[in-house]
PDB file of N, CA, C and O in Angstrom:
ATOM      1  N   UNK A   1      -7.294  17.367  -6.883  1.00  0.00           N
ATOM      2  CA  UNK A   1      -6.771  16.011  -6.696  1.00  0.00           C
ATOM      3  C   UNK A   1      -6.117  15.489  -7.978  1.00  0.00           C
ATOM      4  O   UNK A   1      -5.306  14.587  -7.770  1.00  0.00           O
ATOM      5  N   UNK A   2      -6.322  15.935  -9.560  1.00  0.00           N
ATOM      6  CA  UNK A   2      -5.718  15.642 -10.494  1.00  0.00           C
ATOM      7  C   UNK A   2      -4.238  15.417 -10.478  1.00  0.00           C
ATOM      8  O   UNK A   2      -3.662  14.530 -11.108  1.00  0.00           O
ATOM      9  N   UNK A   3      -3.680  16.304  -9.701  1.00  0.00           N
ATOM     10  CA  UNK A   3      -2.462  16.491  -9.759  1.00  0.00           C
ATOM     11  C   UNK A   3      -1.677  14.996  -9.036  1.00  0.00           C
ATOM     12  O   UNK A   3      -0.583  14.492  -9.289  1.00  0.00           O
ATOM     13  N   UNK A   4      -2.748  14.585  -8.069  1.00  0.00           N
ATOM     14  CA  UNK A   4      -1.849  13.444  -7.611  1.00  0.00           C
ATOM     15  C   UNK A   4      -2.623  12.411  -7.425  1.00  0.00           C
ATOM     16  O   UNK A   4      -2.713  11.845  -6.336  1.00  0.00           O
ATOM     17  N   UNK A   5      -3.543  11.910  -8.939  1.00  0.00           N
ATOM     18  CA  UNK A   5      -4.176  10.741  -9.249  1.00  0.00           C
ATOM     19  C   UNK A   5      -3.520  10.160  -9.807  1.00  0.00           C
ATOM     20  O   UNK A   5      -2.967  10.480 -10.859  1.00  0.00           O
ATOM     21  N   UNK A   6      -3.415   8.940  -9.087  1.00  0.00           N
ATOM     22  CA  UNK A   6      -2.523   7.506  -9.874  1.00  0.00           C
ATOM     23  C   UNK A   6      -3.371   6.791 -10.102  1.00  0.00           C
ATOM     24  O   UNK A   6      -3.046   5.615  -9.940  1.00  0.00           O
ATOM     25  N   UNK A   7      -4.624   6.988 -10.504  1.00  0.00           N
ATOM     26  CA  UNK A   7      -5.593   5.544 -10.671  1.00  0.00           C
ATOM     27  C   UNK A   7      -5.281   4.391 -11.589  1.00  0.00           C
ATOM     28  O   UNK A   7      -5.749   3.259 -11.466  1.00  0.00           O
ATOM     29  N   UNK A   8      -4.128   4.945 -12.872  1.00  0.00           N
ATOM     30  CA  UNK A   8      -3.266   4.191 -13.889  1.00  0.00           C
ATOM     31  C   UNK A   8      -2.163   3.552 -13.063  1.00  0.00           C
ATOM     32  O   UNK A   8      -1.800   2.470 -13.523  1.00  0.00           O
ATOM     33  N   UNK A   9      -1.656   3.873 -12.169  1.00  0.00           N
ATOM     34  CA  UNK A   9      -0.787   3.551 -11.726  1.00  0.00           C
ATOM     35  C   UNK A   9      -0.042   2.303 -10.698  1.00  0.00           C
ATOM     36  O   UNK A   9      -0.481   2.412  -9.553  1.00  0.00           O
ATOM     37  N   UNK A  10       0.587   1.591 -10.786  1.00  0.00           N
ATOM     38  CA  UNK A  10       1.193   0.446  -9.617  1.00  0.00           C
ATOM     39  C   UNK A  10       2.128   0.877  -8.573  1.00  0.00           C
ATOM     40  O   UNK A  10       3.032   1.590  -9.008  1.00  0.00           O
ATOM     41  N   UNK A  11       2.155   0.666  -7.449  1.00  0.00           N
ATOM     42  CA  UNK A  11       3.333   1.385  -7.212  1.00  0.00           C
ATOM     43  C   UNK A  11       3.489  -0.387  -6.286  1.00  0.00           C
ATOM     44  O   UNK A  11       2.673  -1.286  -6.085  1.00  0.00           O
ATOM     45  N   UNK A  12       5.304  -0.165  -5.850  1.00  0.00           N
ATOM     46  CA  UNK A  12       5.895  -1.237  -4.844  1.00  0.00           C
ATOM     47  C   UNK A  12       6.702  -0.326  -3.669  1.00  0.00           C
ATOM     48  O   UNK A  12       7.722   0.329  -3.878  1.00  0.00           O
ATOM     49  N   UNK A  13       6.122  -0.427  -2.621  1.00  0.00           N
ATOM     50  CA  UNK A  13       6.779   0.065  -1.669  1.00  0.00           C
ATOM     51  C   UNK A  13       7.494  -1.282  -0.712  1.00  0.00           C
ATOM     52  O   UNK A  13       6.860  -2.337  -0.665  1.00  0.00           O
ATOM     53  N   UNK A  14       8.722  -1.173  -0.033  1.00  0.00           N
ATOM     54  CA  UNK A  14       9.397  -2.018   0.198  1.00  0.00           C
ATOM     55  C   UNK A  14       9.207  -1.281   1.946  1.00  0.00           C
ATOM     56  O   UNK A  14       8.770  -0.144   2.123  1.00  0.00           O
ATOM     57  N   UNK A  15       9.532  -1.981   2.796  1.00  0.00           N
ATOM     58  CA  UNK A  15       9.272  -1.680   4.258  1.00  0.00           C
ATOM     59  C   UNK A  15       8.025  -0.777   4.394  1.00  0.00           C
ATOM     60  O   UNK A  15       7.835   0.277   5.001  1.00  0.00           O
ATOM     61  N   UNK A  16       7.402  -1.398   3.776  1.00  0.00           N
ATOM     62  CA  UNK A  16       5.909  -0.473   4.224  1.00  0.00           C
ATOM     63  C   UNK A  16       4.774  -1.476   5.351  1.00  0.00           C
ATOM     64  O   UNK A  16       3.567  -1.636   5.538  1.00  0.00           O
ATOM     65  N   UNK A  17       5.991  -1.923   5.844  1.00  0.00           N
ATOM     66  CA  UNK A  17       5.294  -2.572   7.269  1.00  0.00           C
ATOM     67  C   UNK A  17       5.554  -1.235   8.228  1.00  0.00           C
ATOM     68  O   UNK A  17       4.662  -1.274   9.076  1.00  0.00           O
ATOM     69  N   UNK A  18       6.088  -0.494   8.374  1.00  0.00           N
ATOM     70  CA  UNK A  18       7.295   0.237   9.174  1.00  0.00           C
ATOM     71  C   UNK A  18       6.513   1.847   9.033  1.00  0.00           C
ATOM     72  O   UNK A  18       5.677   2.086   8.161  1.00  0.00           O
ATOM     73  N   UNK A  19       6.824   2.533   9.735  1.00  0.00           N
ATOM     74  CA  UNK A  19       6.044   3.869  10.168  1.00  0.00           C
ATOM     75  C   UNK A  19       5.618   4.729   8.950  1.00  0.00           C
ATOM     76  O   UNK A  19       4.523   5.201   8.646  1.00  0.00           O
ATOM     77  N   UNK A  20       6.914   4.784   8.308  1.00  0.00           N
ATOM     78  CA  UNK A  20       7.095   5.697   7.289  1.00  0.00           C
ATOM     79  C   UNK A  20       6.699   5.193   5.853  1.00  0.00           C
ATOM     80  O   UNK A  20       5.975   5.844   5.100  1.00  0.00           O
ATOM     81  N   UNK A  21       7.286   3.879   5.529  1.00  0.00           N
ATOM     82  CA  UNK A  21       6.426   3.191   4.761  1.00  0.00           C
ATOM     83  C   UNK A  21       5.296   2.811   4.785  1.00  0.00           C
ATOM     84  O   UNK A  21       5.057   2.336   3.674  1.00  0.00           O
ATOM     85  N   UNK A  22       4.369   2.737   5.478  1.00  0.00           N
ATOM     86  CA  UNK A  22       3.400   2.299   6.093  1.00  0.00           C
ATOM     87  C   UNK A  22       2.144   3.804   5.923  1.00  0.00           C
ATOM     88  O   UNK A  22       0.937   3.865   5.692  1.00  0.00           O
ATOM     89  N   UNK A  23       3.117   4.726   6.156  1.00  0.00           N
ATOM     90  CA  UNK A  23       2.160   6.061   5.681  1.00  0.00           C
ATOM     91  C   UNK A  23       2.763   6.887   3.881  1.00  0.00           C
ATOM     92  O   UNK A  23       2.737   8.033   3.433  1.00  0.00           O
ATOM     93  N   UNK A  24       3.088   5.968   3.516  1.00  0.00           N
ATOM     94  CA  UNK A  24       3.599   6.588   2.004  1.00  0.00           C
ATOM     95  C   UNK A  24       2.477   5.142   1.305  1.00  0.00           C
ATOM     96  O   UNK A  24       1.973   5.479   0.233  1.00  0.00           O
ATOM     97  N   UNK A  25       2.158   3.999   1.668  1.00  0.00           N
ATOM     98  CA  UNK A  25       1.411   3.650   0.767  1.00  0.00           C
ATOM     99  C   UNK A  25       0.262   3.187   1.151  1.00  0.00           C
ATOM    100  O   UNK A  25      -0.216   2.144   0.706  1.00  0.00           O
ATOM    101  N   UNK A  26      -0.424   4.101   2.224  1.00  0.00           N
ATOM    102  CA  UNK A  26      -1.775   4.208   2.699  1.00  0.00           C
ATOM    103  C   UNK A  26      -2.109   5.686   1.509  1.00  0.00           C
ATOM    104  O   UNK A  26      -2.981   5.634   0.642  1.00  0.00           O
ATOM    105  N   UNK A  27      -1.347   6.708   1.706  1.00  0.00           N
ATOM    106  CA  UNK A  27      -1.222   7.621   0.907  1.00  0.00           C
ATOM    107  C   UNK A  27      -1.221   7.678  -0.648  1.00  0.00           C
ATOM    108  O   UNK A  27      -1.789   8.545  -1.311  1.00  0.00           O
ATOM    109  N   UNK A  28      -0.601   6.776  -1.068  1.00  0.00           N
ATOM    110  CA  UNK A  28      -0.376   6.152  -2.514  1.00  0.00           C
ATOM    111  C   UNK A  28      -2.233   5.320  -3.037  1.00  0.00           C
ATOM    112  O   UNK A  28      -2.942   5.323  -4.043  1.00  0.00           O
ATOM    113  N   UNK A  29      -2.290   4.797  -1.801  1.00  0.00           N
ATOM    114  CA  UNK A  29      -4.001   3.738  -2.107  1.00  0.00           C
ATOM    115  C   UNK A  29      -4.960   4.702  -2.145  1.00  0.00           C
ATOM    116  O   UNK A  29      -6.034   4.428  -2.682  1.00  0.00           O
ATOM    117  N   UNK A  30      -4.721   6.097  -1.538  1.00  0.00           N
ATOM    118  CA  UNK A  30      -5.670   7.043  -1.112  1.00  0.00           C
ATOM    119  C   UNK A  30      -5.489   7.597  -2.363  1.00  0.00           C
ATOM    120  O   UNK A  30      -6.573   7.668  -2.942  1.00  0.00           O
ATOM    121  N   UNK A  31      -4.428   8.086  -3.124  1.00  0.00           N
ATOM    122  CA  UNK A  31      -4.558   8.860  -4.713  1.00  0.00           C
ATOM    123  C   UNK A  31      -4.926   7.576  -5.571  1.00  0.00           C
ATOM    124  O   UNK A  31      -4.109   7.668  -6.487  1.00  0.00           O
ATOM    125  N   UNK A  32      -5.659   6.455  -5.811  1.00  0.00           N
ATOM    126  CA  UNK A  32      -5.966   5.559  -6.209  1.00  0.00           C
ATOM    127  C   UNK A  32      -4.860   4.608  -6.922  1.00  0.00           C
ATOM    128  O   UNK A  32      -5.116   4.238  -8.067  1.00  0.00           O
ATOM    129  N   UNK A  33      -3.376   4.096  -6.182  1.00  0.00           N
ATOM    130  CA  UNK A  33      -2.249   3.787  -6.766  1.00  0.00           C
ATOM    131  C   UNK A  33      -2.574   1.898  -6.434  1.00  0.00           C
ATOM    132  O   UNK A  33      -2.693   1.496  -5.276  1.00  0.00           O
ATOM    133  N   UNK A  34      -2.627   1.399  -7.069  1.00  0.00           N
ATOM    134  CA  UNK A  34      -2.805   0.306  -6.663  1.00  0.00           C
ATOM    135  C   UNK A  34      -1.758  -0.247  -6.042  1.00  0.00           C
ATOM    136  O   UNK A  34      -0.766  -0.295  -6.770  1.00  0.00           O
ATOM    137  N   UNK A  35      -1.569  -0.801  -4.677  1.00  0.00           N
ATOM    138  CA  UNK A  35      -0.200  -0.916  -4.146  1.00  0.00           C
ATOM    139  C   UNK A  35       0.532  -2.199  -3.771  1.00  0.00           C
ATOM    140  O   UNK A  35      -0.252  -2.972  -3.220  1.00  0.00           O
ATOM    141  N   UNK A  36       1.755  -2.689  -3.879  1.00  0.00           N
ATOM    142  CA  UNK A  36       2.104  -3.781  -3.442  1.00  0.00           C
ATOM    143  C   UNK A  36       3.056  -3.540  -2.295  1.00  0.00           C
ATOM    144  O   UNK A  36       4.074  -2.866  -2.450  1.00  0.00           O
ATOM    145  N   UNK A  37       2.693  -4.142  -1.034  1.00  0.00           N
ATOM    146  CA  UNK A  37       3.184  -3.760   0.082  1.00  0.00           C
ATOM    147  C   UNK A  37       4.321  -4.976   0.662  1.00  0.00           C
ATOM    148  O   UNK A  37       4.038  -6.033   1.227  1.00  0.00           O
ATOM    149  N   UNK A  38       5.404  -4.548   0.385  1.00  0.00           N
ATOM    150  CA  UNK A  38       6.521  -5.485   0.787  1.00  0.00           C
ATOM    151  C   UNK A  38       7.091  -5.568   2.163  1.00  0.00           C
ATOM    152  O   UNK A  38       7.805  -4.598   2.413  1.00  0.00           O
ATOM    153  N   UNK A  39       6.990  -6.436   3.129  1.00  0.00           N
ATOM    154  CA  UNK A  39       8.051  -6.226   4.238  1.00  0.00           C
ATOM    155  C   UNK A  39       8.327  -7.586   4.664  1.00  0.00           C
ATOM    156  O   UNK A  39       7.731  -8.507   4.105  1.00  0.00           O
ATOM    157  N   UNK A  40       9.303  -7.856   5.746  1.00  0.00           N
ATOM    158  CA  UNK A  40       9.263  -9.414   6.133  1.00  0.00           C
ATOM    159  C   UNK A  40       8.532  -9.645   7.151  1.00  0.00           C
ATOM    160  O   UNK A  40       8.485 -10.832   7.473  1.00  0.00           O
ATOM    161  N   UNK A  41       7.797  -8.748   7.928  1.00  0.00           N
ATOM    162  CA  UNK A  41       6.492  -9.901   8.529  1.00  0.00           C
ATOM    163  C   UNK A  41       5.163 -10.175   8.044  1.00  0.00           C
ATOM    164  O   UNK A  41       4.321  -9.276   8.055  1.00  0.00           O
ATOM    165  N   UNK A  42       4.854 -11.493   7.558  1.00  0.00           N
ATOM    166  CA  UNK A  42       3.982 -11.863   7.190  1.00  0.00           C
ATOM    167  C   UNK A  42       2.310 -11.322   7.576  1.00  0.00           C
ATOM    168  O   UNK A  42       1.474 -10.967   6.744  1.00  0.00           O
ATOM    169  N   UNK A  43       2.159 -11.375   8.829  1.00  0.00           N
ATOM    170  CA  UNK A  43       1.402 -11.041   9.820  1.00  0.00           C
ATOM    171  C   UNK A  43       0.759  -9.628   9.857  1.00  0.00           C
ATOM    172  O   UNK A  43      -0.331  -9.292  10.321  1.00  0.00           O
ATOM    173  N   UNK A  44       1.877  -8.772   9.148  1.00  0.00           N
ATOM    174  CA  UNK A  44       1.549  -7.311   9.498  1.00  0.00           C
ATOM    175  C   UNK A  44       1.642  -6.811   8.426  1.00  0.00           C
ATOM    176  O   UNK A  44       0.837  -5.912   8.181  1.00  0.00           O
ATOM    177  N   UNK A  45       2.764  -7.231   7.246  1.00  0.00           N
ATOM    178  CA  UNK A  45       2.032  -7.015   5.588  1.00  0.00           C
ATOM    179  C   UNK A  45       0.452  -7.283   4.962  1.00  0.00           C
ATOM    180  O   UNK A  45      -0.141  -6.640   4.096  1.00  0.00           O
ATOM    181  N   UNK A  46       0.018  -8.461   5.729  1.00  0.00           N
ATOM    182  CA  UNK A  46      -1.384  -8.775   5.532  1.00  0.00           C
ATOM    183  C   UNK A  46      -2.157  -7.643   6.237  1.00  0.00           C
ATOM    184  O   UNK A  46      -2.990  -6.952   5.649  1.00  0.00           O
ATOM    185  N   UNK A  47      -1.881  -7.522   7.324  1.00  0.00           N
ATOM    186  CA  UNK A  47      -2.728  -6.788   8.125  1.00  0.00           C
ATOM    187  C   UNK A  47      -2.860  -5.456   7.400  1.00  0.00           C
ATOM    188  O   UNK A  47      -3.997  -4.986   7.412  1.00  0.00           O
ATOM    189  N   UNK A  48      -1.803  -4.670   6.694  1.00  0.00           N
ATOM    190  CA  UNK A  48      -1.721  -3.340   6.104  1.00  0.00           C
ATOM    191  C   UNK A  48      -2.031  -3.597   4.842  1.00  0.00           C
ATOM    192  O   UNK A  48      -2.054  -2.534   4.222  1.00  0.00           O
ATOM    193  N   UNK A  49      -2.300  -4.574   4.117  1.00  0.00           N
ATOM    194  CA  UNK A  49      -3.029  -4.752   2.776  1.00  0.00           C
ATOM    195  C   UNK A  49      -4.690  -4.745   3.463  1.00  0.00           C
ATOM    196  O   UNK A  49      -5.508  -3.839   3.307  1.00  0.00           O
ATOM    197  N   UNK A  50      -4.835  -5.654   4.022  1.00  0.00           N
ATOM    198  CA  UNK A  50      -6.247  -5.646   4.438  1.00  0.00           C
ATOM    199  C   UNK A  50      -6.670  -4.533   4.767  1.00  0.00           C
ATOM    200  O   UNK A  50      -7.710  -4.518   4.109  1.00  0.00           O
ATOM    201  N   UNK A  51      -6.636  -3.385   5.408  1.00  0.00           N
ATOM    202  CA  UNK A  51      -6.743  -2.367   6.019  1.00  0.00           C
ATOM    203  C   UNK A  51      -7.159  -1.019   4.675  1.00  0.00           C
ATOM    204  O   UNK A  51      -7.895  -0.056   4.461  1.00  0.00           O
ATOM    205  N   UNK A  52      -6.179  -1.761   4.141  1.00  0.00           N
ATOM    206  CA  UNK A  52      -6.046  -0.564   2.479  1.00  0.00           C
ATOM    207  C   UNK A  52      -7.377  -1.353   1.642  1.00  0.00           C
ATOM    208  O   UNK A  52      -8.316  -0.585   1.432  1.00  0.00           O
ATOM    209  N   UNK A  53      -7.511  -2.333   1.300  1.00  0.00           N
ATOM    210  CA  UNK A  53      -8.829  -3.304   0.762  1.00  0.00           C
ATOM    211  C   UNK A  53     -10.528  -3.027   1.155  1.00  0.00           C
ATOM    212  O   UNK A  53     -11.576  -3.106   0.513  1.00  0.00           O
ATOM    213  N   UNK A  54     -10.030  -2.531   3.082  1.00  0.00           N
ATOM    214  CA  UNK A  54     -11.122  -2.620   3.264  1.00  0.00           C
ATOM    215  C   UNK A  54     -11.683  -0.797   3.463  1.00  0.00           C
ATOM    216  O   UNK A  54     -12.790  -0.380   3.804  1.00  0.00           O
ATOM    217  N   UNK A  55     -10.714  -0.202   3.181  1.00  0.00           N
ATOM    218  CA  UNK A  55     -11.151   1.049   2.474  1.00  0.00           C
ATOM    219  C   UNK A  55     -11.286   1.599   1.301  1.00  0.00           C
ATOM    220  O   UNK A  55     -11.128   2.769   0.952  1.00  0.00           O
ATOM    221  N   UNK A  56     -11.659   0.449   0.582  1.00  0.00           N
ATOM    222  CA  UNK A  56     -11.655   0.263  -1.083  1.00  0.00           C
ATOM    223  C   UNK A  56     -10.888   0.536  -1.791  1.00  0.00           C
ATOM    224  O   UNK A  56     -11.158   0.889  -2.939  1.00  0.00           O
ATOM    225  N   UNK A  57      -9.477   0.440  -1.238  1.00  0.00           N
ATOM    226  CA  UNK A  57      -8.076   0.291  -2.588  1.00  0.00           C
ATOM    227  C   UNK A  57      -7.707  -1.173  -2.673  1.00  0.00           C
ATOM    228  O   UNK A  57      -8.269  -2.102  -2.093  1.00  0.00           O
ATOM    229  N   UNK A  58      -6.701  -1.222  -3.465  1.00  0.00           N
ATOM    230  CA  UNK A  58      -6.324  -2.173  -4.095  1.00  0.00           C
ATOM    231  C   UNK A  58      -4.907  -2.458  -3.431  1.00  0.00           C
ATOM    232  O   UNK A  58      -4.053  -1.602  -3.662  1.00  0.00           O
ATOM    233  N   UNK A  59      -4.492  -3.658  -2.550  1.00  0.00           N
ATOM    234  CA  UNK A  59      -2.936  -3.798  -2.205  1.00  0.00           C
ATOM    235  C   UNK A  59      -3.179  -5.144  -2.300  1.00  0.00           C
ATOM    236  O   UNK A  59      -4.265  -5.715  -2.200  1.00  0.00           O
ATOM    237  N   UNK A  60      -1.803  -5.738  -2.555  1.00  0.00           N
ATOM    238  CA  UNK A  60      -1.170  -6.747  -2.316  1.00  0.00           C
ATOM    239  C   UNK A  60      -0.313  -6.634  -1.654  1.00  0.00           C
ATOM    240  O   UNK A  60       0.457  -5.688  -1.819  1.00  0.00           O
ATOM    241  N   UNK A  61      -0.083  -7.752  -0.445  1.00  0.00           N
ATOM    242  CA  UNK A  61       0.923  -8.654   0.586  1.00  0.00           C
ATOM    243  C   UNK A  61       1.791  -9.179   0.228  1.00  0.00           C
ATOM    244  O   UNK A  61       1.679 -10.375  -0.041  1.00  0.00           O
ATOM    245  N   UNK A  62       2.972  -8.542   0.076  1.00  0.00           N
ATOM    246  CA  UNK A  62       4.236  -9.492   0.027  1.00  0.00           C
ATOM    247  C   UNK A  62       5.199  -9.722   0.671  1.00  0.00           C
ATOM    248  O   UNK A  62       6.184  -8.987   0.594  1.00  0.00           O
ATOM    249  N   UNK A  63       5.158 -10.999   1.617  1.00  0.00           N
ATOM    250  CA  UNK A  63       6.473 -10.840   2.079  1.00  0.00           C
ATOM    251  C   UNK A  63       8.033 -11.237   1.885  1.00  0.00           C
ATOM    252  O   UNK A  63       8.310 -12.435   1.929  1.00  0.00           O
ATOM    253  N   UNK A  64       8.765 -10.567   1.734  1.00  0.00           N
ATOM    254  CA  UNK A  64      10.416 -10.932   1.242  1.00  0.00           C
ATOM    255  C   UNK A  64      11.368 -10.916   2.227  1.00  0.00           C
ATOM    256  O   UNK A  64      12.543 -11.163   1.954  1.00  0.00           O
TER     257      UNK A  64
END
């Protein structure tokens, strides 16, 4: 797992409300990347931060 520990790391994924985004920073929270999850629905950016939180990573909700 060394190889793809980000526990130093932030990452910003932008449409990660959306299928593909949505599985690149569930993936990113899972190598310990702390993540900020950008999309424009409010509703479902929360919902995919919460989801990542309550499997003990770290995201923030943003919507733009």
């Amino acid at each position: 797992m060394s190889l793809f520990d980000l526990t130093t790391k932030v990452t910003v994924i932008t449409g990660a409300t959306g299928v593909l985004g949505g599985a690149m920073v569930r993936g990113l929270a899972w190598a310990d990347a702390k993540v900020a999850i950008l999309g424009r629905r409010e509703e479902v950016t929360g919902e995919v931060a919460q989801s990542i939180c309550d499997e003990g990573g770290e995201a923030l909700a943003l919507t733009c």
